[in-house]
N, C-alpha and C positions, 0 to 999 in steps of 0.2 A: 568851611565857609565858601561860599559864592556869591559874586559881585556883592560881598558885604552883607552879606543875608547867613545867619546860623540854619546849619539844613542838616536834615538826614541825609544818608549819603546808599541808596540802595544799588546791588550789582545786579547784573544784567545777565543771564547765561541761559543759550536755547538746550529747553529739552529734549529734543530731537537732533541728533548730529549727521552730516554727511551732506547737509545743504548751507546754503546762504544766509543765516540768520544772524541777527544782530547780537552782541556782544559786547560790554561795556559797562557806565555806572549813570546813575540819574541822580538831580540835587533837587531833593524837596523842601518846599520852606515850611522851618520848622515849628513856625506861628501859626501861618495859612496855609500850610498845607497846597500851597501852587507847585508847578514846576518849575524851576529856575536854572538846569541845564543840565543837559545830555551830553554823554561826549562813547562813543557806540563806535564798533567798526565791525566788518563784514571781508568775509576771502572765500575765494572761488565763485563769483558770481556768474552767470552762465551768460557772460557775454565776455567782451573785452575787458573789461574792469576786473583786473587782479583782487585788488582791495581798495576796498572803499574805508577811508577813518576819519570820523567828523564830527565836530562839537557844536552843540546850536543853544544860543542861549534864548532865554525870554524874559520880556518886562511889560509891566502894569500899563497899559493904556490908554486914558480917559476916552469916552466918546463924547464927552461936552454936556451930557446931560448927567453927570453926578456917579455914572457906570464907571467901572473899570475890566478890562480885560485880558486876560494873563497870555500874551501874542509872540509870535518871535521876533527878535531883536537883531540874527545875523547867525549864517552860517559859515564855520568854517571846515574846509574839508581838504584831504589829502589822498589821493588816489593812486594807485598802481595801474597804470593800463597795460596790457600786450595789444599789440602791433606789428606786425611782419614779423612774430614771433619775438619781437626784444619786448623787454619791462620798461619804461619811464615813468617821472612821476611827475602828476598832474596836482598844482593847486588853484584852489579856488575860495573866494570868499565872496559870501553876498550878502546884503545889509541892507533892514527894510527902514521902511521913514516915510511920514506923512502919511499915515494911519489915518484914513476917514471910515468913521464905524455906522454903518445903519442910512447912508446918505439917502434921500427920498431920489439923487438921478441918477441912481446906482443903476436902475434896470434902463433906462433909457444909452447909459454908457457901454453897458454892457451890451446893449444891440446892434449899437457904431461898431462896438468894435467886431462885431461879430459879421457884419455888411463890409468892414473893411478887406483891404486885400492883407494884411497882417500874419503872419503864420501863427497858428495857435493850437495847443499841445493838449491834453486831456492823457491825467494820470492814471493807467488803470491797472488791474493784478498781472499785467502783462507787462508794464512798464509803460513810457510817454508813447503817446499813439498821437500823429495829427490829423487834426480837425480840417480836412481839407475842404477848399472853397467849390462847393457846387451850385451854379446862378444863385440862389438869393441863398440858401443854407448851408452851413458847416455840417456834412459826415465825418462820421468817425473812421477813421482807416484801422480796419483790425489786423491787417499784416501788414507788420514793420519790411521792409526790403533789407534783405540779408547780404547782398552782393550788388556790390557798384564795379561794373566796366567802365575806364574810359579808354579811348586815342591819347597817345602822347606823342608832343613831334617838340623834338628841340634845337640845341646846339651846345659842347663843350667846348673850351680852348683851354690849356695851359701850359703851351711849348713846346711839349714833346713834338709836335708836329706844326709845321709853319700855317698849319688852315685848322680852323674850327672840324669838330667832329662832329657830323648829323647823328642824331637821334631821334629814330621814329620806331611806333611800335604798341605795347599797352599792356594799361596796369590794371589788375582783378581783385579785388578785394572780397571776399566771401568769408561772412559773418558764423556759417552754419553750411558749409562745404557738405553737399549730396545728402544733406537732413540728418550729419551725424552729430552737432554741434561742435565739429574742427571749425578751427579755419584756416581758410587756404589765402595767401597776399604773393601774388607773382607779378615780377614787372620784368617786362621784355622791349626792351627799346636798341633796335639796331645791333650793336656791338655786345650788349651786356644781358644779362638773365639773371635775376633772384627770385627765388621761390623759397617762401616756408608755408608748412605745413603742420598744426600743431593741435593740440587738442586737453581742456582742462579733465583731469578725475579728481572729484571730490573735492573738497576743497582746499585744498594742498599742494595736490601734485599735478602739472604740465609737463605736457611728451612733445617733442617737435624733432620735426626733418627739416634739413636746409640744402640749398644745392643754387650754388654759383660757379657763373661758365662771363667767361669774361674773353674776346677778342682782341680786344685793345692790347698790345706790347707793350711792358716795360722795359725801355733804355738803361739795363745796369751795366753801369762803368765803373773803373777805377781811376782816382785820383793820387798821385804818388808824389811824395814828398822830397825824391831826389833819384838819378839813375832810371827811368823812364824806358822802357825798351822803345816805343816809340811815342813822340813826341811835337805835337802837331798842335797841338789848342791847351797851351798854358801849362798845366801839371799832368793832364790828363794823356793817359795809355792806352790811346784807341785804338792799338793793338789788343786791347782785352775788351773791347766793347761786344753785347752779349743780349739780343731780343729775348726776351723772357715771358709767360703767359704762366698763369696758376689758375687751375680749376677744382672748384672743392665743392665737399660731398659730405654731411656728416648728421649725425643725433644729438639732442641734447635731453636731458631728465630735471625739470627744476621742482626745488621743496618748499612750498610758503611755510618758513616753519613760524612764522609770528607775521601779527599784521606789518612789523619793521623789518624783519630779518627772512631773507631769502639764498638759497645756497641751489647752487647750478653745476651741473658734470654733463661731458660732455666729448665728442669723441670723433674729429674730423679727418678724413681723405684727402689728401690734396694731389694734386696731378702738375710737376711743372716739368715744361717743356723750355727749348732753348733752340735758337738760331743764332745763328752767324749774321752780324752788319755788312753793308759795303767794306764797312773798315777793317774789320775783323782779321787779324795775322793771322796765315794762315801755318805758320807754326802753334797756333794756340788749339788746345786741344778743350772742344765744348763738354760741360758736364750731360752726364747720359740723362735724357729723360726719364723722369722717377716719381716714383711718390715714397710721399713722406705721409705717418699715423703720425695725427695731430692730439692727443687724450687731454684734456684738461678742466680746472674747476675756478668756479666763479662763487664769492662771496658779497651781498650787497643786502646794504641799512638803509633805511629810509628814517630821518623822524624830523617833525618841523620841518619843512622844509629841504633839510638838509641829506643829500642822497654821498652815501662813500661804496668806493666798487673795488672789491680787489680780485686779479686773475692770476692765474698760473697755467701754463703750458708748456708741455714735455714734447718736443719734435723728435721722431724717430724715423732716418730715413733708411730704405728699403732699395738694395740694389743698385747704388749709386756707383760713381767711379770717378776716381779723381781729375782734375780738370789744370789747365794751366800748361805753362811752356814744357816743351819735352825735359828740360832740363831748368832749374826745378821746377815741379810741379807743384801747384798749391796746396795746402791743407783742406778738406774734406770734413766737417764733422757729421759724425754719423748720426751725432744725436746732439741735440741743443736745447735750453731752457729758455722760454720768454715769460716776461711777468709785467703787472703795471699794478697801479694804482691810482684812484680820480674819485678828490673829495669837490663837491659843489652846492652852490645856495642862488637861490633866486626870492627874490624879493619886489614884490607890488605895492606899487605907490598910486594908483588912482586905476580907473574903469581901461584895463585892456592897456595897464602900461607898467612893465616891469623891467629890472635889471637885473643882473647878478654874476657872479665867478666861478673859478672852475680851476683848481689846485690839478695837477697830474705827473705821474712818472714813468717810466718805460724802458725796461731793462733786461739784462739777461745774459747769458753764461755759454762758450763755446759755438759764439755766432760768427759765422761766416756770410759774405760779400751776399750768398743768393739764402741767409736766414734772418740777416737784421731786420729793422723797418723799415720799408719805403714808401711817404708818404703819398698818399692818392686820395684824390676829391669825396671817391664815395669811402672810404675805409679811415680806417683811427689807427694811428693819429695822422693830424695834419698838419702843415708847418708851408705858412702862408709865402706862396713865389715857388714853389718848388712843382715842378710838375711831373707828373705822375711816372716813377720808376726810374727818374732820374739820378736819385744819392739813396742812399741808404745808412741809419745809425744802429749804433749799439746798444746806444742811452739817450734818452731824450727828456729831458724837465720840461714845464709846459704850465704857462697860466694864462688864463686871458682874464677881458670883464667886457660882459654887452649890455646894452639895453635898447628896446626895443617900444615902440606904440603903434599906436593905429591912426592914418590920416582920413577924415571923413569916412569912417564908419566901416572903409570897405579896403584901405588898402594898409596892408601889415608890414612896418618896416621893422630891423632890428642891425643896429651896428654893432661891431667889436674887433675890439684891440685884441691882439694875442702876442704873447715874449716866450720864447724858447732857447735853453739851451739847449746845441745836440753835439755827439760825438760820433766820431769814425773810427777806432782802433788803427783799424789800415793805415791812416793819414796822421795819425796825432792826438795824442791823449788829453788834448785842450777840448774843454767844451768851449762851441761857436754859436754866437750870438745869430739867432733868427728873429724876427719879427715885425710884424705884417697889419695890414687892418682889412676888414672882411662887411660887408652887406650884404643883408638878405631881405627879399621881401615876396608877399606873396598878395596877388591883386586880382581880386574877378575881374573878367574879359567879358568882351561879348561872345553872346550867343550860348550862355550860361558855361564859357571856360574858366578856369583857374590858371594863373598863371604866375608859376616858383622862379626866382634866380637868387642867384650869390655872384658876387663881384669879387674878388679877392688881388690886394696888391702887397708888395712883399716892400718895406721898408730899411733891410736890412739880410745879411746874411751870402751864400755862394750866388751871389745875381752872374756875377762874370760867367760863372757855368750854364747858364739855362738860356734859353731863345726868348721869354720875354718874363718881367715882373710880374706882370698880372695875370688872371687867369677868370674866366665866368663859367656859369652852367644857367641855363637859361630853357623851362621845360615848362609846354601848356598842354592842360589836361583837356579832355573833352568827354565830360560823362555821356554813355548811350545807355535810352531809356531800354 
């Protein structure tokens, strides 16, 4: 049955494989022979859209004069997109009403809107094409634009450094990079560089390069819980304080192997380097700049809504040498395991206003002071007050819940609470209570910019170590034609 209608229940499956076709089951009524619902999904579609899966029902609709029409009722859909090479999932639901059939000022309204300045879209074997405004007529635009440049100029702060840090510079997005249908999404703004480069076969399989180079230093320090060699600001041993920089390099292979299930390996370079602080003893001896083979694999579900991600990674470093006071000298691991995992749901409650949560864990085996995690603004995880390169854990628990709407049509806000416990081996086998609240919003500007921030203030947790609570990233785009 469907919506209470007894129906034949027919499957869906294309005869031709190796492209985009729909796949699923359709509910015919089993009296009248209407449609009463489709519920169909599609992988490797030759854009962004990983997978498209979506059920659309329909119902009887009088036109007033004794007619009925068998119309649809409301989509719902669940999408996989790629984006600077990561997967996320995308829901949407849309729902018709106020069905007027056959009206005699149909064509008259249809002129308005067409003399309107309104943007409006025409479905064609290509996909949505706009009807662009030319003096009094709408053409059709038959090349979609595949690549948007803009300027970005911003600002960061969160401690590490007593001033805000400028960022200027720009981000490329290319749909169909040199007409091979990759894509390429690079953002280069002042201190930081990301680039991926990736590309679908079939409908299954994605290939991608990545490569981030990052300036900004992280402050790793030690915190010690008694005996200090030296001892100047609280617990902490700025005789071991330690500028750090990681630059990485690497490949990734993903498999759609069902419209829910996806599996990812995957195989990085890192490059880290190390300086000496003002403070820095100079009995302490700096680990040698090195790199570390990062190999690892990623497993992620989608269904309802509901997205679960689990990782594994095996750190193996390469030509290292131990670090620490001449006498004794630290421990070294040559090789380490990190791993996590992050179940979350999101949920809509009216036009462009949702909530939802976000379960996570983060762990790992034979980690040392420069293998743990240190949380930073652009990288996962985060842990709200803490800025970038400051602490570092072993273990990290982690849940929040946001919700988020839109004011007047144009500007997007979303709050959230986030609680953390984390730990230091180093320091103490207690896990320590973090937690912080966070805003984001995103607001057109003039002169047709966009413009991102996040606020973040830390309500809890090692405040006494850091230079301030709160922290922002505040970044305006400016598309060029």
């Amino acid at each position: 049955q469907a919506g209470g209608v007894l129906c034949y229940v027919i499957g869906v499956e294309p005869k031709v494989h190796g492209e985009a076709l729909y796949s699923g089951k359709i509910w015919i009524d089993g009296a009248t022979f209407r449609e009463v619902k489709q519920s169909l999904s599609q992988r490797g579609l030759k854009s962004n859209v990983v997978v498209n899966d979506e059920t659309q029902n329909f119902e009887l609709v009088p036109d007033g004069k004794g007619n009925q029409f068998n119309l649809l009722r409301s989509i719902s859909a669940q999408q996989t997109l790629n984006a600077a090479g990561r997967d996320f999932v995308l829901q949407r639901t849309v729902q018709f009403s106020d069905y007027v059939i056959n009206a005699p000022q149909f064509s008259d309204a249809l002129a308005a809107e067409h003399n309107s300045q309104d943007p409006m879209y025409r479905d064609t074997d290509n996909g949505l094409r706009e009807l662009r405004k030319h003096g009094s007529e709408r053409v059709l635009e038959e090349i979609s634009r595949k690549r948007i440049t803009s300027i970005v100029v911003g600002a960061m702060y969160e401690g590490t450094f007593n001033f805000p840090i400028p960022i200027a510079g720009l981000s490329i997005a290319d749909f169909d990079y040199r007409h091979t249908g990759a894509q390429l999404s690079t953002f280069f703004a002042g201190p930081l560089l990301a680039s991926d480069l990736s590309k679908q076969y079939g409908t299954k399989y994605r290939l991608a390069a990545d490569l981030a180079l990052s300036a900004l230093p992280g402050e790793n320090r030690i915190y010690c819980t008694a005996n200090c060699t030296v001892n100047k600001n609280g617990n902490e041993d700025i005789g071991e304080e330690v500028w750090t920089w990681e630059e990485d390099a690497g490949v990734r292979a993903s498999w759609q192997a069902t419209t829910h299930l996806s599996l990812t390996a995957s195989s990085y370079l890192a490059y880290n380097i190390f300086r000496r602080t003002s403070d820095t003893s100079s009995l302490f001896a700096l680990p040698r700049n090195g790199v570390a083979l990062l190999p690892g694999v990623e497993v992620k579900f989608t269904d309802k809504g509901y997205l679960f991600t689990a990782q594994g990674t095996r750190g193996e470093r390469i030509a290292w040498r131990q670090f620490g006071y001449t006498s004794p000298s630290q421990p070294l691991e040559s090789a380490y395991t990190l791993y996590n995992a992050d179940l979350n749901k999101d949920y809509y409650f009216r036009k462009f206003t949702k909530g939802g949560w976000d379960l996570s864990y983060y762990g790992g085996d034979q980690l040392d002071r420069f293998s743990r995690y240190s949380p930073f603004l652009f990288s996962q995880p985060r842990l709200h007050g803490i800025p970038s390169g400051t602490d570092s854990f072993d273990a990290i628990a982690m849940t929040n819940a946001h919700y988020g709407f839109n004011m007047m049509d144009f500007i997007k806000v979303e709050g959230m609470y986030s609680y953390a416990r984390a730990r230091n081996l180093s320091e103490s086998s207690h896990f320590r209570k973090f937690d912080g609240v966070e805003t984001n919003f995103n607001v057109a500007g003039p002169m047709g910019t966009l413009v991102q921030g996040t606020v973040s203030y830390a309500l809890d947790g090692n405040i006494a170590r850091y230079n301030s609570r709160w922290g922002f990233l505040v970044m305006i785009f400016k598309p060029l034609r």
